[in-house]
Each structure stands twice: as structure tokens, then as C-alpha cells.
N, C-alpha and C positions, 0 to 999 in steps of 0.2 A: 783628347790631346791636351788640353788645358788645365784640364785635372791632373794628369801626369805631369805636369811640370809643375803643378800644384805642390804634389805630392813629395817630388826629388827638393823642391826648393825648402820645403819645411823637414824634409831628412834633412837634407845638408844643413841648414840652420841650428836644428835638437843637434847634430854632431858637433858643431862647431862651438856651441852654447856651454855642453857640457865639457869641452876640452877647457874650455875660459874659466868655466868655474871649479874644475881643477886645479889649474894657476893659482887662481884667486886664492885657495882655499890652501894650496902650500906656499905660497907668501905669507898666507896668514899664522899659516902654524911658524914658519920659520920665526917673524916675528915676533912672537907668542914666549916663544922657546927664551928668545934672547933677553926678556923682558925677564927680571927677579926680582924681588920683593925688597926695599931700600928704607931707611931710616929716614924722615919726613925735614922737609927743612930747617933750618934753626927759629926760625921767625915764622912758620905759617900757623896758620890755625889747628892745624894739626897737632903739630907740636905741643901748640898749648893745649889744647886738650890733652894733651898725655902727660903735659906737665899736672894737669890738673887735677887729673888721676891720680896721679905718684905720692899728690899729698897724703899724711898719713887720715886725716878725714876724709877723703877722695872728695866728689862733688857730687849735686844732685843734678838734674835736667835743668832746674829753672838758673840754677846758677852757670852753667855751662853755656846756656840762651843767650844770660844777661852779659857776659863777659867775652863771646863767641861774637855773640847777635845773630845766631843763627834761630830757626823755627825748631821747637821739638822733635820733631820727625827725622831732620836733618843730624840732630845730635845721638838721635838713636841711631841711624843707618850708618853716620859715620860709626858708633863705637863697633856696631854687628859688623857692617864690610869690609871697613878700613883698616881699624884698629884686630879683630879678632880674625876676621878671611886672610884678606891681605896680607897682614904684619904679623901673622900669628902670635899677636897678645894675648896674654889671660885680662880678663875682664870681667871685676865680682860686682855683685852687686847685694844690699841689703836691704831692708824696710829698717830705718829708726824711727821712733817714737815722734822726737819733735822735729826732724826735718823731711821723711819721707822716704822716696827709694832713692839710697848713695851708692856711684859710681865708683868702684876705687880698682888700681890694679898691684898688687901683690909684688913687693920688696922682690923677690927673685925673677919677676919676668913679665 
């Protein structure tokens, strides 16, 4: 008898669990949908990194660090996530001789 009530109480629960995260999961999409990909603000860091980019030198990591003050890692992930996912930038990059590997992004886009 205990175990049957066992039994119904954790059905009804998995039924009622998975109804929830249905909701859940078309909220999520709804929200999702409504979210587009937007031009960064005039004053964030962002920004400037793209300004920094656009120069016709571009920039390399350590200068992006020093003028950001952000960590390495964070200046890569932005340009992969942010700048190239997200904003669908192009995003070159080169080895020169005396500075290293320069960040720069292309007159057209």
C-alpha cells in the first residue's frame, strides 16, 4: 500500500516536472528569438577594442591588456565570442617580425 502511493506520487511528480520544463524551455526559446545581435556601446570596452582593431596597424594582445586592462584570455574570448559569434565580425590576424601576432579587422567589415 505504501509503495503504491510511492509509486503514483513520484509519477505525478516526473509528469508534472517535465510539463515545467517545457514552459521553461519555451520561455526560453521565445526569449532567445527576440534577442539580435546589436552594435556595442559607444564608451564600453568593447567598443574600444573594435576601435582598436579598425586601426590600420590593428593591435596585438599585450597592447589590448595594457589599454583594456583586461587578462589575455579575456581579449581572446572576447574577439572569438563577441566580436566574431556574436557580431559577425571578420577578425585577421598576422605574425609581424617585431611586434608579434596583430589583431586587425578589414576596411569592409
Amino acid at each position: 500500500m505504501v509503495v503504491a502511493r510511492f509509486i503514483e506520487r513520484v509519477h505525478f511528480m516526473s509528469k508534472a516536472s517535465t510539463s515545467t520544463r517545457a514552459k521553461r524551455a519555451t520561455a526560453k526559446n521565445a526569449k532567445g528569438a527576440a534577442k539580435t545581435a546589436s552594435t556595442p556601446r559607444a564608451e564600453s570596452k568593447q567598443a574600444r577594442l573594435i576601435a582598436m582593431l579598425r586601426q590600420p596597424d590593428g593591435a596585438t594582445i599585450v597592447e589590448i591588456t595594457k589599454a583594456l586592462e583586461w587578462q589575455p584570455h579575456t581579449v581572446r574570448g572576447a574577439i572569438a565570442g563577441a566580436l566574431k559569434k556574436k557580431l559577425g565580425l571578420k577578425v585577421e590576424s598576422e605574425k609581424v617580425d617585431d611586434r608579434g601576432r596583430v589583431y586587425r579587422m578589414p576596411s569592409s567589415g
